[in-house]
C-alpha positions in Angstrom: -7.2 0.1 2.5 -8.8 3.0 4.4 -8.6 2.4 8.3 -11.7 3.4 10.6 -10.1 5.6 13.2 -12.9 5.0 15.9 -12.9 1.0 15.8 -9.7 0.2 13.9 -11.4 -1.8 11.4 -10.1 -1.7 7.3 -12.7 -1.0 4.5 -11.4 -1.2 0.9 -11.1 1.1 -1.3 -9.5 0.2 -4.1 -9.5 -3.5 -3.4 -12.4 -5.7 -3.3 -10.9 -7.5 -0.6 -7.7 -8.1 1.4 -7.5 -11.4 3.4 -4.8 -12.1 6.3 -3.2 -15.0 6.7 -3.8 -16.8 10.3 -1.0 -14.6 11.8 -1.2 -12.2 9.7 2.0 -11.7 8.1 0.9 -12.3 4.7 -2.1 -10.5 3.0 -3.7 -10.9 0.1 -5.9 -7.7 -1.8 -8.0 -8.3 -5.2 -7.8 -5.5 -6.5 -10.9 -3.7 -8.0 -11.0 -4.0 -11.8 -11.8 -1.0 -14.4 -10.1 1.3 -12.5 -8.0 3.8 -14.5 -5.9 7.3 -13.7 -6.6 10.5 -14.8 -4.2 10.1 -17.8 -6.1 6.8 -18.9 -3.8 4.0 -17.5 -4.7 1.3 -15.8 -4.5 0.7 -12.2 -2.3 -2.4 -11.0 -0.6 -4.2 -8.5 2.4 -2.0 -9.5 0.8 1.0 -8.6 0.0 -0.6 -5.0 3.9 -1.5 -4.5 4.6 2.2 -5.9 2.5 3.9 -3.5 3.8 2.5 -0.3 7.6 2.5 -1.5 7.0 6.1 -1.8 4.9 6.5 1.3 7.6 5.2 3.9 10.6 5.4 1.9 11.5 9.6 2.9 14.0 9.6 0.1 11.3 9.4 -2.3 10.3 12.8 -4.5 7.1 11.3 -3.6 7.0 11.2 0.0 4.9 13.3 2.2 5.3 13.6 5.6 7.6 12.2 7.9 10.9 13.0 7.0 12.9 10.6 8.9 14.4 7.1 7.1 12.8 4.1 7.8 16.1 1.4 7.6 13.3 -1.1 8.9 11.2 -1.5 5.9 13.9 -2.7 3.8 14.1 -5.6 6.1 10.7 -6.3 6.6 9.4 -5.9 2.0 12.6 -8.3 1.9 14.5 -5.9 -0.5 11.8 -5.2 -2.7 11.7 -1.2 -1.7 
């Protein structure tokens, strides 16, 4: 999702669509098909989970950015990161 700065609203990018739930704690993307990487592969819901772990988890060779730890978002992916 891409986030509009000026009014706050979400556009996908590589998702078709992402729906919230009525209090939004659970959302649901489709994910755009025939999307691949510059080496070929295909991109997945994997790749989704990937790119945040590495985007708030600071121990990550991946991370850029903020180099603080954020304990919280263990708690709140329920152990998945």
């Amino acid at each position: 999702l891409e986030y509009k700065t000026d009014s706050g609203d979400t556009v996908p990018a590589l998702a078709t669509e992402c729906v919230g739930n009525e209090d939004a704690t659970v959302w649901t993307c489709n994910l755009r098909q025939g999307v691949t990487f510059h080496d070929g592969s295909t991109f997945e819901a994997n790749d989704v989970i990937a790119s945040w772990a590495a985007g708030i988890d600071a121990a990550s060779p991946y991370h850029v950015g903020n180099t603080g730890g954020f304990d919280y978002f263990s708690y709140l992916w329920d152990g998945l990161m």
